[in-house]
Structures are given as C-alpha cells and as structure tokens.
CHARMM-style PDB file with segment names, atoms N, HN, CA, C and O in Angstrom:
ATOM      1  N   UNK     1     -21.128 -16.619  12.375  1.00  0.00      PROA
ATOM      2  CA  UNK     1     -19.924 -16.553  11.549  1.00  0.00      PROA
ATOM      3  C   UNK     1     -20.234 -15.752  10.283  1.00  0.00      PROA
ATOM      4  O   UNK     1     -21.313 -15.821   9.695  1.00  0.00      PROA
ATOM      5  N   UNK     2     -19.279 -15.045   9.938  1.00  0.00      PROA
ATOM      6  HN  UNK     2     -18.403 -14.990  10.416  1.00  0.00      PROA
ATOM      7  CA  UNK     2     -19.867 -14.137   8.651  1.00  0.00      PROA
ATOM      8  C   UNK     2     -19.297 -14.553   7.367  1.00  0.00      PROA
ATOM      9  O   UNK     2     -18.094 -14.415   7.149  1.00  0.00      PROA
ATOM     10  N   UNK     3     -20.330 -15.198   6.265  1.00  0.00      PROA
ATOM     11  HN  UNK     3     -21.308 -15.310   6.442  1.00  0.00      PROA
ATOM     12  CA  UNK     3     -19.782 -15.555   5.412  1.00  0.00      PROA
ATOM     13  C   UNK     3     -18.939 -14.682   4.334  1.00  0.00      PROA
ATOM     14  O   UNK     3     -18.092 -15.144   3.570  1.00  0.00      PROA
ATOM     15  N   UNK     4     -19.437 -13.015   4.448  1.00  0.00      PROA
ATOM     16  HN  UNK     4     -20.125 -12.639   5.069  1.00  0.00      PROA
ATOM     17  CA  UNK     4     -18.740 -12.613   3.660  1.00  0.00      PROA
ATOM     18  C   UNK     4     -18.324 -11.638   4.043  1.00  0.00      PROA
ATOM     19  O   UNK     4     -18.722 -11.065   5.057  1.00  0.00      PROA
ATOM     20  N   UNK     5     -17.183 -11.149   3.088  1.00  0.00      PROA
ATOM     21  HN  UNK     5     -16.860 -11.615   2.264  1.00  0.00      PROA
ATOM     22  CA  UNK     5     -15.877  -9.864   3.932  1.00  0.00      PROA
ATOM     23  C   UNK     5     -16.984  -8.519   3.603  1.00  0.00      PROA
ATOM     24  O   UNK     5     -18.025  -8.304   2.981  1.00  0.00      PROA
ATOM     25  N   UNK     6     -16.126  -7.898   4.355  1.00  0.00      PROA
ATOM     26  HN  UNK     6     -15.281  -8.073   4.860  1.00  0.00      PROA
ATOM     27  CA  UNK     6     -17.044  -6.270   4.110  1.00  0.00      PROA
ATOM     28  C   UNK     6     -15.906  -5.558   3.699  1.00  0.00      PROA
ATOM     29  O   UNK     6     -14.770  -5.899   4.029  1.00  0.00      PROA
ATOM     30  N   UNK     7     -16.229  -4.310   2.794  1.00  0.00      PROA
ATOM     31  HN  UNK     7     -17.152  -4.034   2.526  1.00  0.00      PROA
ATOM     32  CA  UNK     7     -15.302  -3.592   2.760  1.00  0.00      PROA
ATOM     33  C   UNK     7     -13.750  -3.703   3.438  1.00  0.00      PROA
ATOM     34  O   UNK     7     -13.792  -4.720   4.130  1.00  0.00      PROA
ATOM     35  N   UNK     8     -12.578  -3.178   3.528  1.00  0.00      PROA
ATOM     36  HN  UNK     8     -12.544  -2.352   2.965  1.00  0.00      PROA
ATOM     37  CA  UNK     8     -11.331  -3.093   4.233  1.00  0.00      PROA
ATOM     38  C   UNK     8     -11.879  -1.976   4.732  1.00  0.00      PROA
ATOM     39  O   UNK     8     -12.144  -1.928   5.933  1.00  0.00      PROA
ATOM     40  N   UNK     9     -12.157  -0.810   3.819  1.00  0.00      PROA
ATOM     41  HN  UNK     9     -11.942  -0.849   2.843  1.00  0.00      PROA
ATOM     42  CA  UNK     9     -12.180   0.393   4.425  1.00  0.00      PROA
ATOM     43  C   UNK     9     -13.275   0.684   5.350  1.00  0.00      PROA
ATOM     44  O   UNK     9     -13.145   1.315   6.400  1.00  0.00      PROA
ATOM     45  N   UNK    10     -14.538   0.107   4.824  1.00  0.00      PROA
ATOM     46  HN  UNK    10     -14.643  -0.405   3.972  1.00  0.00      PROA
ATOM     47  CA  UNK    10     -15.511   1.317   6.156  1.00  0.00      PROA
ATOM     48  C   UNK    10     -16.374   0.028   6.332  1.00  0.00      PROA
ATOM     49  O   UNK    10     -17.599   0.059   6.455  1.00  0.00      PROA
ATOM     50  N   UNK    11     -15.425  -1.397   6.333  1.00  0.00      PROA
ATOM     51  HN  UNK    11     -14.430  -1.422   6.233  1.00  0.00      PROA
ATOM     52  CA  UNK    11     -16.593  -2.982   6.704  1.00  0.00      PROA
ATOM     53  C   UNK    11     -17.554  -2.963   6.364  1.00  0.00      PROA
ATOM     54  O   UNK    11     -18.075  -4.069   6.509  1.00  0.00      PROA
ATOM     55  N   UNK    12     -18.540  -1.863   5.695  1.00  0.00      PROA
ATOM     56  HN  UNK    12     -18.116  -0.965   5.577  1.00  0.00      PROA
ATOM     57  CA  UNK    12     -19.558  -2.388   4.821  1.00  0.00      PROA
ATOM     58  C   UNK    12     -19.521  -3.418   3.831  1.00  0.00      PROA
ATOM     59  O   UNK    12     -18.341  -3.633   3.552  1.00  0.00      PROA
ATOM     60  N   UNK    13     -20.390  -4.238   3.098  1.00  0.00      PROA
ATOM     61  HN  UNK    13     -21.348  -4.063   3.324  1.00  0.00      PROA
ATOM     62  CA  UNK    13     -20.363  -5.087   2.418  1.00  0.00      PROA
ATOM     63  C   UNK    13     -20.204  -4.897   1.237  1.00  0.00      PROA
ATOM     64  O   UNK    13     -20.956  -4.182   0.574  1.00  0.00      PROA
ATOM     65  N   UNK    14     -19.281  -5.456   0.813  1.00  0.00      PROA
ATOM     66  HN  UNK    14     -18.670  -6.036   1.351  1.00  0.00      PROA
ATOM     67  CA  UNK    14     -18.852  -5.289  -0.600  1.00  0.00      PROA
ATOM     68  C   UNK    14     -19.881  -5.584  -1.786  1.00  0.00      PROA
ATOM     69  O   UNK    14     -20.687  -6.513  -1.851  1.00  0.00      PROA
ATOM     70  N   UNK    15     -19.640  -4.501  -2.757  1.00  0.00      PROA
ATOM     71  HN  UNK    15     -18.986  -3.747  -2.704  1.00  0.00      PROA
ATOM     72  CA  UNK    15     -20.007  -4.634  -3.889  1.00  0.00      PROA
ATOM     73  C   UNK    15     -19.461  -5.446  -4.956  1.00  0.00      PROA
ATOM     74  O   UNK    15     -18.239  -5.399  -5.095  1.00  0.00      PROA
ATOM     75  N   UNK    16     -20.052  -6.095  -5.643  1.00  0.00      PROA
ATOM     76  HN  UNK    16     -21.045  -6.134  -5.530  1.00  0.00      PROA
ATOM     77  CA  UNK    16     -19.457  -6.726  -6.735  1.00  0.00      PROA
ATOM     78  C   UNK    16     -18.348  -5.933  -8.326  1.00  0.00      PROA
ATOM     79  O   UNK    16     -17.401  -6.296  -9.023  1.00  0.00      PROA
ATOM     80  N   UNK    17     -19.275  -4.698  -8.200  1.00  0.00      PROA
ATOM     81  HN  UNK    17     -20.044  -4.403  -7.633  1.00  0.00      PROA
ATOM     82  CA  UNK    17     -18.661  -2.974  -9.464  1.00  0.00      PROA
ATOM     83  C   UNK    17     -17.190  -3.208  -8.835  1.00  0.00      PROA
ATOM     84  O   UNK    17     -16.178  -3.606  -9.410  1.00  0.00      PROA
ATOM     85  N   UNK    18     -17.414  -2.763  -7.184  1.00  0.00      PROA
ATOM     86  HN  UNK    18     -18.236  -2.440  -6.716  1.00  0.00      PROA
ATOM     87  CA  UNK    18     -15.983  -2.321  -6.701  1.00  0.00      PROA
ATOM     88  C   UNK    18     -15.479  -3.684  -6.066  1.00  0.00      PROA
ATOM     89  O   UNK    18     -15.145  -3.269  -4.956  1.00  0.00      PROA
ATOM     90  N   UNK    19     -15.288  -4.640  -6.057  1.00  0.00      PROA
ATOM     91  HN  UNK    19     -15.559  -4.977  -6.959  1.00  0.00      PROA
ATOM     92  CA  UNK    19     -14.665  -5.646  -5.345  1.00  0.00      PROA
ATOM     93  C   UNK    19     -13.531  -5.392  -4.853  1.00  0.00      PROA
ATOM     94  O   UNK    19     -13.108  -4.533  -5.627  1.00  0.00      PROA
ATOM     95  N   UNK    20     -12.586  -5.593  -3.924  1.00  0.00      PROA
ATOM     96  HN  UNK    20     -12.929  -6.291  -3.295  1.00  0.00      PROA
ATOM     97  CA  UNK    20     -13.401  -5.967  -2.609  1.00  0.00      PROA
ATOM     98  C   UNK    20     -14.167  -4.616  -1.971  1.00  0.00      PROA
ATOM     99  O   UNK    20     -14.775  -4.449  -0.913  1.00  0.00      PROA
ATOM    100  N   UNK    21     -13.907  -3.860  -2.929  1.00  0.00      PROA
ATOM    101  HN  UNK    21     -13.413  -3.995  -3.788  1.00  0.00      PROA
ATOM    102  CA  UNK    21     -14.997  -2.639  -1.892  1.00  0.00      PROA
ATOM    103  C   UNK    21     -16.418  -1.883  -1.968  1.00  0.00      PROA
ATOM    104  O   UNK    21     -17.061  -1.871  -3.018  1.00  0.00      PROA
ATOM    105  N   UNK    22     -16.686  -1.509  -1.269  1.00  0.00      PROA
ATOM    106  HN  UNK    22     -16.164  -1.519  -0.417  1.00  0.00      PROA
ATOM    107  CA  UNK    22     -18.544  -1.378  -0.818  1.00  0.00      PROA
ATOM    108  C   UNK    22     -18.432  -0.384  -2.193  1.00  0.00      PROA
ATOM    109  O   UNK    22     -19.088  -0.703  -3.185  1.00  0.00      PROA
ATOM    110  N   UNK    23     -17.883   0.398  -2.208  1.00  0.00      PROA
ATOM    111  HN  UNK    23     -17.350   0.656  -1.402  1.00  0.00      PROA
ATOM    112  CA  UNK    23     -18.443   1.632  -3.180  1.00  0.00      PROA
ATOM    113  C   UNK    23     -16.697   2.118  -4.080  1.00  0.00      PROA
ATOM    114  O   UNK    23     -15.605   1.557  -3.989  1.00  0.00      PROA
ATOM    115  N   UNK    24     -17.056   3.190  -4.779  1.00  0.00      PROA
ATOM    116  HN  UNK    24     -17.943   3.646  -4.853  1.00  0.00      PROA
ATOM    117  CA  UNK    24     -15.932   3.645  -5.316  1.00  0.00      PROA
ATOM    118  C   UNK    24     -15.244   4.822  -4.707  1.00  0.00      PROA
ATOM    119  O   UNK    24     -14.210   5.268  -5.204  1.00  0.00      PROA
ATOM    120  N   UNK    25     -15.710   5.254  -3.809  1.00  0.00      PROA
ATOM    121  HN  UNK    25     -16.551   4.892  -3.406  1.00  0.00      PROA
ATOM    122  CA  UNK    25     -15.409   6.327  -2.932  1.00  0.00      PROA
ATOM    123  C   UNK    25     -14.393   5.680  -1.753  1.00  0.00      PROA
ATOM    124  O   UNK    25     -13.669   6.443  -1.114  1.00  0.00      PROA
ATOM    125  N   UNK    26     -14.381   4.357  -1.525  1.00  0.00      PROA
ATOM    126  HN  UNK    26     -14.970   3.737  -2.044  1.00  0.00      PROA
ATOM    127  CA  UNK    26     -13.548   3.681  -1.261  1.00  0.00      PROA
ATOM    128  C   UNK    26     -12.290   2.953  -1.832  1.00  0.00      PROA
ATOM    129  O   UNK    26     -11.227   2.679  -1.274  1.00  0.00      PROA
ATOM    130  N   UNK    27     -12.686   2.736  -3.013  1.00  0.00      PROA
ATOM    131  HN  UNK    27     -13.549   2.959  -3.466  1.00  0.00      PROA
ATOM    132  CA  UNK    27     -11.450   2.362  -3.810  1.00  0.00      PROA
ATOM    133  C   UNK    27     -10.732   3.436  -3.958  1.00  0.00      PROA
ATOM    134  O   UNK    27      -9.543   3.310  -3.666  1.00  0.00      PROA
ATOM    135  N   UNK    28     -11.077   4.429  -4.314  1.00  0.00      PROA
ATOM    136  HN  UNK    28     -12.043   4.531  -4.551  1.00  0.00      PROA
ATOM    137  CA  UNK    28     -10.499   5.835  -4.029  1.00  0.00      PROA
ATOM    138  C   UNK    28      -9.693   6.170  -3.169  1.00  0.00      PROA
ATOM    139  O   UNK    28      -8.696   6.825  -3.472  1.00  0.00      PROA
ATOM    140  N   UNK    29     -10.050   5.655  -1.469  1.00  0.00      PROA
ATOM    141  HN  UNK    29     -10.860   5.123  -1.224  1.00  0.00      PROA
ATOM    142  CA  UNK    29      -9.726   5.943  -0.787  1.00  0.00      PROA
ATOM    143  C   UNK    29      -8.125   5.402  -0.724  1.00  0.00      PROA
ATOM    144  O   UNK    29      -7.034   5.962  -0.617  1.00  0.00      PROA
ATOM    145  N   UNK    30      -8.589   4.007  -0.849  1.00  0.00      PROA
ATOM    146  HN  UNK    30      -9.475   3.552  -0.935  1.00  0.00      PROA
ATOM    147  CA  UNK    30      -7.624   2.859  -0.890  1.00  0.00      PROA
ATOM    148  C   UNK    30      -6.038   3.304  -1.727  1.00  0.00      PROA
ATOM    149  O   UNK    30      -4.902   3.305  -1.253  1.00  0.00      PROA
ATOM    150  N   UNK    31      -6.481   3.634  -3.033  1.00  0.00      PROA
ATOM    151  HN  UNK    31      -7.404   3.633  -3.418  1.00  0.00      PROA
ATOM    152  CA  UNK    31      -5.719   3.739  -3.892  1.00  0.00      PROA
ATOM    153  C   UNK    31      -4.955   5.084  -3.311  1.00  0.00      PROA
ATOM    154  O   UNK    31      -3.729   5.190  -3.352  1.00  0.00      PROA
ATOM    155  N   UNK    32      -5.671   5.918  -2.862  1.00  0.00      PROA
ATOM    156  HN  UNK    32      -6.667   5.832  -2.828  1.00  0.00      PROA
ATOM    157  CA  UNK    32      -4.842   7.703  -2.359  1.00  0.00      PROA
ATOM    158  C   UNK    32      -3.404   7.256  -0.842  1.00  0.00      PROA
ATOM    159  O   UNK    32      -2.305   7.773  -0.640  1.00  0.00      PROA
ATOM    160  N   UNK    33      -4.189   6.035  -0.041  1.00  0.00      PROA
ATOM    161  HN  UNK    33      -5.082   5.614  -0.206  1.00  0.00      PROA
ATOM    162  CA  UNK    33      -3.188   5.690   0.403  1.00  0.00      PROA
ATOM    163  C   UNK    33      -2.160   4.635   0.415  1.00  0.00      PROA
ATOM    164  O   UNK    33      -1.388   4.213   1.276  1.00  0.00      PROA
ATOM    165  N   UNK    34      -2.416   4.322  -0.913  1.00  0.00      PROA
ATOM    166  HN  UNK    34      -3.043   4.665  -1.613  1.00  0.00      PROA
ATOM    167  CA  UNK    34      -1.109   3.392  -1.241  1.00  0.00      PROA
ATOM    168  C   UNK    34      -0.097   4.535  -2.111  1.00  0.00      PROA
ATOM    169  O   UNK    34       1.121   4.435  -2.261  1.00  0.00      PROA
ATOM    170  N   UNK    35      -1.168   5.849  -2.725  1.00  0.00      PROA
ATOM    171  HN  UNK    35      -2.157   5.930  -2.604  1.00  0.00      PROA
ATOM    172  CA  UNK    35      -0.398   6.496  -3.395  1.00  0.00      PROA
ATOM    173  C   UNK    35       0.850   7.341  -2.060  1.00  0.00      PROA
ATOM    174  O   UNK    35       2.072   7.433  -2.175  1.00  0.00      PROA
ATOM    175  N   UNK    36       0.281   7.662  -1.303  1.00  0.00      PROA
ATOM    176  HN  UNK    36      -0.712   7.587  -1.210  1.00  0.00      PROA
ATOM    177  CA  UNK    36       0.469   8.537  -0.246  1.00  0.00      PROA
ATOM    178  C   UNK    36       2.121   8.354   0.343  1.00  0.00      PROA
ATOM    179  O   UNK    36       2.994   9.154   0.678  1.00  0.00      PROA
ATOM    180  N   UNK    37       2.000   6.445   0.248  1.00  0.00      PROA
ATOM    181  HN  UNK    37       1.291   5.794  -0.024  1.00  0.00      PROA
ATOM    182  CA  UNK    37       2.467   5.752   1.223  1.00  0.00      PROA
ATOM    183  C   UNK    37       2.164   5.638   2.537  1.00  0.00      PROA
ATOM    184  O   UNK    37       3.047   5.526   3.387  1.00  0.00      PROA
ATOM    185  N   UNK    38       0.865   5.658   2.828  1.00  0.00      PROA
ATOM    186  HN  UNK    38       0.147   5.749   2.137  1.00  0.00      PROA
ATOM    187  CA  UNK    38      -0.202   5.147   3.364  1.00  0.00      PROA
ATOM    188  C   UNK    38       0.535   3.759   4.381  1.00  0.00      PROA
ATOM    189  O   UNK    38       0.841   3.590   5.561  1.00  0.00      PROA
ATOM    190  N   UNK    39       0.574   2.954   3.074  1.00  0.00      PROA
ATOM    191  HN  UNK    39       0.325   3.092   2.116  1.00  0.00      PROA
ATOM    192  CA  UNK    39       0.650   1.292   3.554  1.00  0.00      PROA
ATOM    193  C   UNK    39       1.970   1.025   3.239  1.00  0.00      PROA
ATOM    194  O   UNK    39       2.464   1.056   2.112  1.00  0.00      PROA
ATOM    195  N   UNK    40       2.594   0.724   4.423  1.00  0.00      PROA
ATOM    196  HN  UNK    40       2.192   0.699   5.339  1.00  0.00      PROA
ATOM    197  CA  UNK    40       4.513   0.471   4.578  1.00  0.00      PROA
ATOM    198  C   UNK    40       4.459  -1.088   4.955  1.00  0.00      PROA
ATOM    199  O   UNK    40       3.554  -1.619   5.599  1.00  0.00      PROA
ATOM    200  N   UNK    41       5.341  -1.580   4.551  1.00  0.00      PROA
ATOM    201  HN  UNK    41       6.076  -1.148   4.027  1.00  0.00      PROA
ATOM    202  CA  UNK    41       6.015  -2.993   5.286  1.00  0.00      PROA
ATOM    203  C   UNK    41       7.064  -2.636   6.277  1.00  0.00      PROA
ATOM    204  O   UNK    41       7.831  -1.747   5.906  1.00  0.00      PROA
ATOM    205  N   UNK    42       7.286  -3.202   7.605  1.00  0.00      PROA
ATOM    206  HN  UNK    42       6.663  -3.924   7.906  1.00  0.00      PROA
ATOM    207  CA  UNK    42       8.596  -3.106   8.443  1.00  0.00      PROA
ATOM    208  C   UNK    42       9.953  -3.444   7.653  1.00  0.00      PROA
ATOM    209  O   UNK    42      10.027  -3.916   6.519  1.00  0.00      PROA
ATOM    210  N   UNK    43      10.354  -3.311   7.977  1.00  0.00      PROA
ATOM    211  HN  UNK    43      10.294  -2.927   8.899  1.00  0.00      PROA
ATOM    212  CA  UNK    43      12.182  -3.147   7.326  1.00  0.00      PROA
ATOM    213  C   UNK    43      13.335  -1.981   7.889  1.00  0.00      PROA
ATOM    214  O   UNK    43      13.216  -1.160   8.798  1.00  0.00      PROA
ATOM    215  N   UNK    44      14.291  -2.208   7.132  1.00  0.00      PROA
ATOM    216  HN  UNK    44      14.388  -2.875   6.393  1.00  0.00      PROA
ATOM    217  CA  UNK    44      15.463  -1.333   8.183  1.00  0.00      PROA
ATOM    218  C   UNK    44      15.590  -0.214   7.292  1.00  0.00      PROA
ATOM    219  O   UNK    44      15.292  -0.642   6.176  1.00  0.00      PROA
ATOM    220  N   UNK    45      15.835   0.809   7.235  1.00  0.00      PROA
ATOM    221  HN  UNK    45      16.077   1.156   8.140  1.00  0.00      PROA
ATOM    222  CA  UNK    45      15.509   1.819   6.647  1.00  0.00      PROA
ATOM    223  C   UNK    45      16.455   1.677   5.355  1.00  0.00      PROA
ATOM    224  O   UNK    45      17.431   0.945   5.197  1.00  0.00      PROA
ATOM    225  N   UNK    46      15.805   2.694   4.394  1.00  0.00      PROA
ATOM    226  HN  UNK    46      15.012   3.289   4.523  1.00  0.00      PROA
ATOM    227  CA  UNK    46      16.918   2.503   3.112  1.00  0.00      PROA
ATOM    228  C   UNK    46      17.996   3.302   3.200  1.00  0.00      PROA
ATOM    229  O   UNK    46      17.964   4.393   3.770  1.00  0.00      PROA
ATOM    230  N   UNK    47      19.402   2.628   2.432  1.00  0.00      PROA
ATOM    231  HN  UNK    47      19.427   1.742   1.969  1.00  0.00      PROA
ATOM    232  CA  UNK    47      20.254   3.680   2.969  1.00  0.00      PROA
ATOM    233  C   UNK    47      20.801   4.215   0.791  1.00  0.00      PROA
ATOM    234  O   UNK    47      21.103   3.590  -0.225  1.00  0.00      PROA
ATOM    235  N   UNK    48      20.616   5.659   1.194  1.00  0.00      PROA
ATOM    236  HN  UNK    48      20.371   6.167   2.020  1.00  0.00      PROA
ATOM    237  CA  UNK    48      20.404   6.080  -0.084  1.00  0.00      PROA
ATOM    238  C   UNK    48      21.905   6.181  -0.886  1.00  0.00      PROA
ATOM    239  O   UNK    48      22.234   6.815  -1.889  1.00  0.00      PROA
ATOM    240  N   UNK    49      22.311   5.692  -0.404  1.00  0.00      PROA
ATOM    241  HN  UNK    49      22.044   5.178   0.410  1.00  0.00      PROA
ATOM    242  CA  UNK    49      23.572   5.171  -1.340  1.00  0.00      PROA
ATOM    243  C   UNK    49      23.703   3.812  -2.394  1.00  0.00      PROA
ATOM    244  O   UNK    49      24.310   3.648  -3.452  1.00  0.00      PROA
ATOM    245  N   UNK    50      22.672   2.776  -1.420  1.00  0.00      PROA
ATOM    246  HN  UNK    50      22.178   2.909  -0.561  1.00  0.00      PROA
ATOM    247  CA  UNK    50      21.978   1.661  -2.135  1.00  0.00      PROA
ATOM    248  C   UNK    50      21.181   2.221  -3.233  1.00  0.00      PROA
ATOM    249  O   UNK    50      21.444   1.739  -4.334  1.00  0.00      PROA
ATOM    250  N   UNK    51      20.235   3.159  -3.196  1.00  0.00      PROA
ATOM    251  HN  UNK    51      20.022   3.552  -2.302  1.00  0.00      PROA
ATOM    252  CA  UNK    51      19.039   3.582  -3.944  1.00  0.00      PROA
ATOM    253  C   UNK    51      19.497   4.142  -5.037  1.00  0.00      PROA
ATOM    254  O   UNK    51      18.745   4.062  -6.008  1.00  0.00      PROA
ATOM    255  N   UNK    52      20.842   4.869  -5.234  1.00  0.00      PROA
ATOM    256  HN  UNK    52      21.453   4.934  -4.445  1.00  0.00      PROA
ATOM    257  CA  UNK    52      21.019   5.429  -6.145  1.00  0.00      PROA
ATOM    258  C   UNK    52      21.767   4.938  -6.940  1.00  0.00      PROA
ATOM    259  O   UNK    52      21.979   5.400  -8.061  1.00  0.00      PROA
ATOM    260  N   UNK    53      22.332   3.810  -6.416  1.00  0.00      PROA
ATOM    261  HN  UNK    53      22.159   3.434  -5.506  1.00  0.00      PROA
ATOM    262  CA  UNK    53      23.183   3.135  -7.206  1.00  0.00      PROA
ATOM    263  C   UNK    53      24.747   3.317  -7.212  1.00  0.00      PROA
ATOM    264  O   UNK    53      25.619   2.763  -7.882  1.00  0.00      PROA
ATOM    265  N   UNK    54      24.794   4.177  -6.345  1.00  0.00      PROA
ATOM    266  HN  UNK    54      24.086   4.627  -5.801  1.00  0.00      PROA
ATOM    267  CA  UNK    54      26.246   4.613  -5.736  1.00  0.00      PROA
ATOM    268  C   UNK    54      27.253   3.505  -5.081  1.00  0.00      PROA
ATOM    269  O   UNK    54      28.475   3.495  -5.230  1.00  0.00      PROA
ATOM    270  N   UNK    55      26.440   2.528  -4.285  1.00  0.00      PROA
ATOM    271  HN  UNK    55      25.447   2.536  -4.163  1.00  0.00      PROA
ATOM    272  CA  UNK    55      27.488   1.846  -3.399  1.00  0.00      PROA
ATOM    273  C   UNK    55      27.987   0.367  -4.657  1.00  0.00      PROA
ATOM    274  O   UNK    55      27.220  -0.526  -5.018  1.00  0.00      PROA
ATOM    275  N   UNK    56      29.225   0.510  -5.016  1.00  0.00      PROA
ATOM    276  HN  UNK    56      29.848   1.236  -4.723  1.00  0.00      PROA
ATOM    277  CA  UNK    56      29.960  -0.564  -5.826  1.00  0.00      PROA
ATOM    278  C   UNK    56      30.816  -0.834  -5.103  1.00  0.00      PROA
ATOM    279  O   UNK    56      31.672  -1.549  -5.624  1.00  0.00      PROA
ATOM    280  N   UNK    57      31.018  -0.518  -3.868  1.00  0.00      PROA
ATOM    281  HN  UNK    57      30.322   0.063  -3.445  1.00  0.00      PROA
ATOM    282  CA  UNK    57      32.194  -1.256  -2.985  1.00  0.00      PROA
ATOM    283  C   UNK    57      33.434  -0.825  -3.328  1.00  0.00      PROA
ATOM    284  O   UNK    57      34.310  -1.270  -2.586  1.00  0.00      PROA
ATOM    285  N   UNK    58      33.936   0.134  -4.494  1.00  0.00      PROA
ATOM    286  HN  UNK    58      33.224   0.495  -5.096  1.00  0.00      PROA
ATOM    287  CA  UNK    58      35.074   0.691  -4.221  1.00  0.00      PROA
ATOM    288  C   UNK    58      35.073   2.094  -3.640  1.00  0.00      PROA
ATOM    289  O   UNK    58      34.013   2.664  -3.897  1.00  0.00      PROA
ATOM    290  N   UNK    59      36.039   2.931  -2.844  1.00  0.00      PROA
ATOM    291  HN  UNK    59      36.900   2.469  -2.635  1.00  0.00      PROA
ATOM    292  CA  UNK    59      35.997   3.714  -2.607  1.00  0.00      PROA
ATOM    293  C   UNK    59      36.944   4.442  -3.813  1.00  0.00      PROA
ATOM    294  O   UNK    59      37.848   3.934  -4.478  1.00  0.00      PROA
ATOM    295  N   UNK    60      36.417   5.779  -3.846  1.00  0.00      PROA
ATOM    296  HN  UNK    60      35.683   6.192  -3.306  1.00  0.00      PROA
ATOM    297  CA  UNK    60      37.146   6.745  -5.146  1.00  0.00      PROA
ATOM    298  C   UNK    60      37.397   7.876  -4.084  1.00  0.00      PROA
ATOM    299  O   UNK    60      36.947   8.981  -4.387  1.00  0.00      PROA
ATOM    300  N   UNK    61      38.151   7.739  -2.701  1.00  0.00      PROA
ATOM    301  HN  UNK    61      38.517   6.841  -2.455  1.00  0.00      PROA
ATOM    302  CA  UNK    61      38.394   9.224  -1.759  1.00  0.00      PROA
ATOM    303  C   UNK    61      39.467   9.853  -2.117  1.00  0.00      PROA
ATOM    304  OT1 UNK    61      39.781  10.906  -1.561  1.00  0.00      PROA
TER     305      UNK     61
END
C-alpha cells in the first residue's frame, strides 16, 4: 500500500518546496493547463446570451 501520493503529473514523489508536486517544472506544468483550459468539468454548454448578460427575459424585437 503506498503511503504517500506522488506527483499528479509525472507520479514521482512529491516534494515538500512544490507540494503536491515532485518539482517546479511540474507545477508549471499544472498551472499552463488550468491556464489553457486544460481541466473542464462536464456541463451543458454555455449559451452566450447568459454570459453576457443579455438574457432578462424581455424581448425588445
């Protein structure tokens, strides 16, 4: 049984500098794909009328 986690990125064993990761070349990594959008949650797609602040439920046609 392994008492301790390894890296996310390359399962090497973590360093204490970079917690949870082995090195900083990994946190790096980590961080480029959250910047990227890399890492998504499931959901129904956005609809960009919500996003912009457009939909108030009246129509102005």
């Amino acid at each position: 049984m392994k008492t301790t986690k390894g890296c996310p990125i390359c399962d090497r064993p973590a360093q204490a500098d970079h917690a949870p990761f082995c090195s900083q070349g990994c946190r790096d990594r980590d961080l480029l794909r959250w910047l990227g959008e890399g890492y998504r949650l499931p959901g129904r797609p956005a609809d960009p009328m919500e996003m912009d602040g457009l939909d108030r439920g009246d129509s102005r046609d």
